[in-house]
N, C-alpha and C positions, 0 to 999 in steps of 0.2 A: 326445455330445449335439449337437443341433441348435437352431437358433436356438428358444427358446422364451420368452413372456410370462407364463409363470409360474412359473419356478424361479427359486428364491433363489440370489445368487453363492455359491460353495462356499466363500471366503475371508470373504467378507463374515460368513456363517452361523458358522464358525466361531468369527470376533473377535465378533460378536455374543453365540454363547452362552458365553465367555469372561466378557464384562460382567456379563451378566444372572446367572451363577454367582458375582458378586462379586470375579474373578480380577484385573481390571484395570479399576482406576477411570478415568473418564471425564468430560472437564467438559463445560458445558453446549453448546461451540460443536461438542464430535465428535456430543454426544447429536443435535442438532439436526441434524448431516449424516448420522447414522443414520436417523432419521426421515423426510428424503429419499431415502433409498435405498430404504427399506419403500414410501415413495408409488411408487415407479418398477414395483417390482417386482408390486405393486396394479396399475399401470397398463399396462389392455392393448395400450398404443399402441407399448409399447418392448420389446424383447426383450435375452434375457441369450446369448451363447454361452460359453459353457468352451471351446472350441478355441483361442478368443483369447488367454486368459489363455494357457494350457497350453501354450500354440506359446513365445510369450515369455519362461515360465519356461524350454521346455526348451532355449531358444537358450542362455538366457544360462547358463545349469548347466552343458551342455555344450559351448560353446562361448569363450568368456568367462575373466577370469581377474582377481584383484588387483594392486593395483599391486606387490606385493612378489614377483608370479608364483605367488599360492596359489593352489587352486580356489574359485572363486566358489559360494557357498549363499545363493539368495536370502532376507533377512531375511522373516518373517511379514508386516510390515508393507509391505514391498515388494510381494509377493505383492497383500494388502488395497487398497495405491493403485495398482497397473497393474492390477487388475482394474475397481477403479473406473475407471480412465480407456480402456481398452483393449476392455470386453466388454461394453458395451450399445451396442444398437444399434436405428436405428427406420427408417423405409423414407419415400421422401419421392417424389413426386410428379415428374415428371421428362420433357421430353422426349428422348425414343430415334428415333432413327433405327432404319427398319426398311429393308431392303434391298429391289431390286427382286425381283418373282417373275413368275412365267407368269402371272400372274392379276392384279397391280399392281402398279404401277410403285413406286418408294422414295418412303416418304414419313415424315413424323416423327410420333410418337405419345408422347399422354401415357402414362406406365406406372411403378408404383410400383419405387423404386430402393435399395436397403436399405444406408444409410451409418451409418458411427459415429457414435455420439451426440457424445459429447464431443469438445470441442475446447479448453479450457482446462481445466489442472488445479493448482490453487492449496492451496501445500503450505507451511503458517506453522509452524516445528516445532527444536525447541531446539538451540543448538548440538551437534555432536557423532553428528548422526541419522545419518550417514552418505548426508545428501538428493543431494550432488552425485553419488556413487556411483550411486545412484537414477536421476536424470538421466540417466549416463554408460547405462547399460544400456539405456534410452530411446530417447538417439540411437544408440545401436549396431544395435539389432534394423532398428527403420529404415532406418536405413543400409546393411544387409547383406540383408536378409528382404525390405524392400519391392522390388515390381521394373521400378516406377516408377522417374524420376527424379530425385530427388528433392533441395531446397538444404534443407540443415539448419543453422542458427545456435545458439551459444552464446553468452549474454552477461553482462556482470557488473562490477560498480562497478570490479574492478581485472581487466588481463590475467590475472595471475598465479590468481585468485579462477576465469577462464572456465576455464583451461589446466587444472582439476581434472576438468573433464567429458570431454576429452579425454585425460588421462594415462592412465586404465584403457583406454583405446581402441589407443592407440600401444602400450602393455602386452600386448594379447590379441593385435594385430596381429603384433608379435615373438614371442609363445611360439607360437602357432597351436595353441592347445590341442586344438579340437575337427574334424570332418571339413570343415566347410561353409568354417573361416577356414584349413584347410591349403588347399582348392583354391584360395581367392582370394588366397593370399601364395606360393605354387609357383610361379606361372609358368605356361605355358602351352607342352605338348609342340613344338609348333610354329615355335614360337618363343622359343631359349635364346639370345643373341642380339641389339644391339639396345637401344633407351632399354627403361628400367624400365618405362613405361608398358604398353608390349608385350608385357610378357615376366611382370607380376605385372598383380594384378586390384584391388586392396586397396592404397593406403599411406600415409604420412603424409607429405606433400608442402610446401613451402612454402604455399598455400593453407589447407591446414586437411589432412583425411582423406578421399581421394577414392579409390569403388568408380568403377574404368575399366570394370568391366561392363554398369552402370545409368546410366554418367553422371555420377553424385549424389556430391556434395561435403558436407561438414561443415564449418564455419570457426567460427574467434571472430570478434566485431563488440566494438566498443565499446560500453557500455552508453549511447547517447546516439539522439535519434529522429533524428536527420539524417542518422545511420551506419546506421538499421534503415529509415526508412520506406521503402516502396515496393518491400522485397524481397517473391520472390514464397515464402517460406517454407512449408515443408510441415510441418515441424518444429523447433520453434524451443524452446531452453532459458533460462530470465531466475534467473540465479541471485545471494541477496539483494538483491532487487528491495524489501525496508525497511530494509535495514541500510544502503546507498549513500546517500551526499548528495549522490543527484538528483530534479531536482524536474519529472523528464519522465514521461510516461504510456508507458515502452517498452512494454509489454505490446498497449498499445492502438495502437502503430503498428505492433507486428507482425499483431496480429488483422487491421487495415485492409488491411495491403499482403497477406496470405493472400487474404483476402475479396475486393478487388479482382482479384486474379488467377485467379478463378474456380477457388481451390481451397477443396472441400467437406471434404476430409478432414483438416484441416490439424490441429495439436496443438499450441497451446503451454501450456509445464510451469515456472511461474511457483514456484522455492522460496526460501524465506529462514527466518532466524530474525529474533526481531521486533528491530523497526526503533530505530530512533534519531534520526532523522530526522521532525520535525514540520512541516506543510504544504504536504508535498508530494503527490505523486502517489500516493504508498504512504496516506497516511489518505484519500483518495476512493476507493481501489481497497477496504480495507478496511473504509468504512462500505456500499459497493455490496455486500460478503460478506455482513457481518450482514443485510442485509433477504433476500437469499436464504437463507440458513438461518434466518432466523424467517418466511419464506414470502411475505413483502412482496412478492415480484419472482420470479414464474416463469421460471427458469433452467436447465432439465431437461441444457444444454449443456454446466454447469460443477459440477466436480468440487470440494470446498472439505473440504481436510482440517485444524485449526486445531488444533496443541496448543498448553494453556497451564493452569498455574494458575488456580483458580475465585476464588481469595481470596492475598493475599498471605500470610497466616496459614501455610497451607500450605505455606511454606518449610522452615518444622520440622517437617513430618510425613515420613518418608520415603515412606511410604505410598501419598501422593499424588504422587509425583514421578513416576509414570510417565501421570500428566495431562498434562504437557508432554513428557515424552520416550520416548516407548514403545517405543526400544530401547535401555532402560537394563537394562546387565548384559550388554549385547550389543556393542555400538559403544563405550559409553563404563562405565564403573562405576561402580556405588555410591559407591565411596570416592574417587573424586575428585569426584563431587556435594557431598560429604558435608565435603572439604578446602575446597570453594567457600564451603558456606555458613559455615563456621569461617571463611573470610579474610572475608567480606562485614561479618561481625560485626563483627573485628577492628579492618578496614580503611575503613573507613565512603569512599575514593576510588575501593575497588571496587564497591561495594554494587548502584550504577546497570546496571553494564555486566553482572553475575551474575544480577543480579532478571530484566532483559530476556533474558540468551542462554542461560539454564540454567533457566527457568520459565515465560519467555515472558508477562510481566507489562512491560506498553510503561514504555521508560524514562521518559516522559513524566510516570508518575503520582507520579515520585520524584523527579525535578531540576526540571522545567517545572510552574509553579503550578497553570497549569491543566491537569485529565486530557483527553486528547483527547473523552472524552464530553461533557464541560461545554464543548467548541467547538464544539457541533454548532451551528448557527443551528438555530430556532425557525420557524415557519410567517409567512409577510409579514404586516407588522401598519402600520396607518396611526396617527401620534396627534395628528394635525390638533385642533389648537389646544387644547391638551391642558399643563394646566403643568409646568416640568422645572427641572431643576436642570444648569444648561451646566460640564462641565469644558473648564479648556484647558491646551494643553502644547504652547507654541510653539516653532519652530526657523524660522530660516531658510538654514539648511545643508542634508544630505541628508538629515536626516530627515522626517517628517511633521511639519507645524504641523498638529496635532491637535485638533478639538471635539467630547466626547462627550458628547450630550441624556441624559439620565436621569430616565423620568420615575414616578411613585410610582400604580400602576394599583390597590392595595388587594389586602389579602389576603396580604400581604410579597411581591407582584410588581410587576415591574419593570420599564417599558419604556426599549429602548434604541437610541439610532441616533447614526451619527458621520459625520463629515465631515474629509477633513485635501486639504494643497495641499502639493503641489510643483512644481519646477519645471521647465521644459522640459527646462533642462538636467541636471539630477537622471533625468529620463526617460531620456534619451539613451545616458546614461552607463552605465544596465544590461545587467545581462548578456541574451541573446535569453529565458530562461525567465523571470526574472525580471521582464522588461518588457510581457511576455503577462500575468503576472498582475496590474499594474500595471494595464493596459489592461482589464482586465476589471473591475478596483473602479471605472474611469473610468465605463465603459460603465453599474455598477452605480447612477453616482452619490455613491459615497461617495469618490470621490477627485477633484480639480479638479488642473489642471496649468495653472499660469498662465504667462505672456510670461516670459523673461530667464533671468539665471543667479544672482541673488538674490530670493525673495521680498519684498515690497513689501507692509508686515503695513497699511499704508491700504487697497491691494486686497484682500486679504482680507478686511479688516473690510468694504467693500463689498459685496464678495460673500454673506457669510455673513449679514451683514443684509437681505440678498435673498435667500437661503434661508430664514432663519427666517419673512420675513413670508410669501413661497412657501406656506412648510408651517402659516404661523398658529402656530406655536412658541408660549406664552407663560412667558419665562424669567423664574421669579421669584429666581434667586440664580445668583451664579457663582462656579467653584471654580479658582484659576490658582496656577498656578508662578510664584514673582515673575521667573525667569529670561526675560530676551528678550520683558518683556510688559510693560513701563515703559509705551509710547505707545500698545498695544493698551487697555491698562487703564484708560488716562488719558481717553480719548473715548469708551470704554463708559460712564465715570461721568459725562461730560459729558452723553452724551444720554441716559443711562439713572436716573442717580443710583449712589449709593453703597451703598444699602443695600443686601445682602444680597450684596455684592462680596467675596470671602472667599482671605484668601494663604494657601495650602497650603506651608508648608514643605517640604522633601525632606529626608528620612533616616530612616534606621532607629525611630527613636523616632515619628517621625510618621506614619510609612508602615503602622508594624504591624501595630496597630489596626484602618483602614479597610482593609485588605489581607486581613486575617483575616474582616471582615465579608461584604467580597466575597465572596472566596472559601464561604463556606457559601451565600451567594445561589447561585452557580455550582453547587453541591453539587445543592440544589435544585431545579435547575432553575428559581429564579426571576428571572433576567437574561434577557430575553426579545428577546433581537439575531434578527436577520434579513438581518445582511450579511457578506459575504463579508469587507470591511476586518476587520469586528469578531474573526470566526474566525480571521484571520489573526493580529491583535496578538495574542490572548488566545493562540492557538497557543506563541507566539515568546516568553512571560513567566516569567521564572523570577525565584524570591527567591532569595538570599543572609540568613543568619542569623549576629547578633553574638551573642557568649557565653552572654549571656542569653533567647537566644531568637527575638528581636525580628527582624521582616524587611524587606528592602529590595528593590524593583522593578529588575530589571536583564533585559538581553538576551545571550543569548548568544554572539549574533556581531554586527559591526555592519548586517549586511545583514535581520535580523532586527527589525523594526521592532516596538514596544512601545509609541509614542506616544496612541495611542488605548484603550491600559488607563489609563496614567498619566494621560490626560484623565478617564476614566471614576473611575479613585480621588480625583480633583479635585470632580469635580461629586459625588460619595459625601459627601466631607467638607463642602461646601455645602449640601448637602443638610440633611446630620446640624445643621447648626449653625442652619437656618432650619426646622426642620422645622414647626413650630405656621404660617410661613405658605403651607402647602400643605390645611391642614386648613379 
């Protein structure tokens, strides 16, 4: 076949009429990248070739091999995502040099130029898929088949985690299974003789895996943006890019440093199983997923394969397990899925880590109070002189001296906006990711960094009484932590009065309650934030539960800031207890 805009992938057709026969259930995030495949292949701008696919399969069949030195068989599923990422293609507008002739001299001319579509391919999928494999086959074809130059990167939370994408490589390298990887590990008649370099074409060198024919290298990097940016990558691997506790955009510093270097055909193959890690870089990468596969954000460039359970219920079906892992019975069994969900039961300390890497259900919705959904901000909202109920939860240590407005908009919604202050030296002190996002709640406004290396809770009070008249606030009740709020509390009543001034105790007994209430507001959607602070705290919140039930507001790490929930379940209990004078 030839390029054409109207044949369906032969892989794709296949797993499609699989589904629709009922063979193998699907949730809604692959349904939805199905349905972007049906638009592409609708759409006459883009064309499909099968030689693409077919060349990659037949390398890696024949030429390719296991880490134990078996024969490699590409998995169905392998097949399904390098076709997606490898075989469409759309033609793009381009200047060419035309050479001189008898008749004119060389001049450049626009003329259509036919490049691969895709350039990122993002692969969310359960432990055990065998995705770094996946990977490995990726960079290899490239690395042997293309006849460019090309720098190829692996990268990933641990060395040991990148060194997977290269072992089956180092592997096919020493057996030379197939005809194309004997000529480039033989040697060369010429030259027997001699450094290595000379004398073979292909090996695995201090550097990484370097073809001396093309040039083109293979290395691990660190998974960090200072170790990636500005490489000029043709093909780049990011492997658990959610499971890592980093809170850097690698993905998008390799895209930049491709893109700057004026390479069109570049690929990076972004795989993981789901994350663990909240507010980072990994929850912005996958709420920019969902609006492309619900069609929000035309992306025709990225490839998004997402397995995962529709419903947690679904743990007990086996049925459904091949929603999240769709090569189950193949890479990993039944009966050790099946051993997992028997210890999860049991073991209620495994429960977190099996929900997320064996069904692909974000640990988030099971240890952190809030689901990553209930941290999406809301659309910008103003509630200029609008009456509220102020929580506070001050520090004058590292963490935030927190105030969160909360105000009662009818309808059981709920507006929300905060404000917290640190110090310079608190600034200083962070790590470089850290202190960028730091910088950006500045820039947002919800954060103030004041002079010194203790805050000075008279400045603050300064200040925030300059915000609220700023914004016309009118606070009819306040909700505080008696902790560290003695002299804050003491001249709020002075100029304000007393009434509607409200101690929130802390602990489990008191925290339950309005803990429990929230959270169904969150549920709802009706805490209607609009900042980035607020996504952040609410991110970072998890409870702890005493025997009987009851919960308590805690962080996980102490870099994980939580102050401006705990302001927020202050001004809740203020609220609740003045409620008649809001009406």
């Amino acid at each position: 076949m030839v390029l054409s805009n109207t044949a369906t992938p032969k892989y794709y057709k296949a797993f499609r009429d699989q589904v629709l026969r009922g063979e193998i259930p699907v949730n809604r995030e692959i349904s939805m990248e199905m349905n972007r495949i049906e638009n592409l292949i609708a759409d006459k701008r883009y064309y499909y070739d099968d030689r693409a696919i077919d060349g990659y399969i037949a390398f890696c069949e024949k030429e390719l091999t296991l880490t134990d030195g078996s024969d490699l068989y590409l998995l169905d599923s392998f097949k399904l995502w390098a076709e997606s990422a490898l075989a469409w293609f759309h033609f793009v507008d381009k200047d060419v040099y035309v050479p001189k002739t008898d008749y004119q001299d060389g001049h450049f001319e626009k003329r259509p130029v036919c490049e691969r579509l895709r350039t990122k391919q993002y692969l969310i999928v359960a432990r055990g898929a065998a995705k770094s494999m996946y990977a490995s086959t990726i960079q290899n074809y490239f690395l042997n088949v293309d006849t460019s130059t090309t720098h190829q990167v692996t990268t990933a939370p641990t060395m040991r985690q990148a060194e997977e994408v290269l072992s089956p490589i180092r592997t096919s390298i020493t057996r030379s299974k197939g005809p194309l990887f004997k000529f480039l590990t033989a040697g060369s008649l010429q030259n027997t003789t001699g450094s290595k370099a000379n004398r073979v074409k292909l090996a695995s060198t201090k550097k990484g895996i370097e073809n001396f024919l093309t040039g083109s290298i293979l290395e691990i990097r660190p998974m960090s943006v200072d170790r990636l940016q500005g490489l000029r990558c043709k093909i780049a691997s990011v492997d658990e890019w959610l499971s890592g506790d980093t809170r850097e955009d690698v993905v998008g510093a390799l895209e930049q440093g491709a893109a700057k270097g004026g390479i069109d055909d570049y690929l990076i193959l972004a795989i993981s199983s789901e994350g663990t890690v909240r507010n980072g870089a990994g929850d912005t990468i996958k709420l920019e997923l969902m609006d492309i596969l619900k069609g929000k954000m035309d992306a025709p460039h990225v490839s998004i394969w997402y397995y995962r359970l529709d419903d947690i219920k679904e743990v007990a079906d086996p049925n459904m397990w091949l929603k999240a892992q769709p090569n189950l019975g193949k890479t990993v069994s039944y009966e050790t899925y099946r051993r997992d969900v028997e210890r999860a039961e049991n073991q209620p300390a495994t429960r977190n880590d099996i929900v997320a890497k064996r069904f692909g259900i974000p640990l988030e919705g099971f240890s952190y109070f809030f689901t990553y959904e209930e941290t999406i901000p809301h659309r910008p909202r103003s509630f200029w002189k609008l009456p509220c109920s102020m929580g506070m939860d001050l520090s004058q240590g590292d963490d935030f001296c927190a105030f969160t407005f909360l105000f009662p908009l009818g309808y059981g919604n709920f507006g929300v906006k905060t404000r917290s202050y640190i110090t310079e030296r608190t600034l200083f002190k962070l790590p470089a990711a850290a202190r960028q996002k730091y910088e950006d709640f500045r820039r947002e406004g919800s954060l103030v960094v004041m002079d010194g290396d203790i805050l000075d809770m008279m400045d603050v009070y300064d200040d925030l009484e300059t915000h609220i008249d700023k914004e016309q606030y009118e606070v009819v009740c306040v909700g505080f932590d008696p902790y560290n709020s003695k002299e804050f509390i003491s001249r709020w009543c002075i100029e304000n009065g007393e009434h509607g001034v409200e101690k929130v105790i802390q602990g489990v007994r008191t925290e339950s309650v309005p803990l429990g209430e929230l959270k169904i507001l969150a549920e709802e959607r009706k805490l209607l934030f609009d900042q980035e602070l607020m996504k952040y705290a609410m991110g970072n919140a998890i409870t702890i539960e005493d025997t009987n039930g009851n919960r308590k507001l805690l962080k996980k790490r102490h870099e994980e800031k939580i102050d401006n929930v705990a302001a927020l379940m202050d001004g809740w209990v203020a609220y609740k207890l003045n409620r008649e004078a809001f009406d």
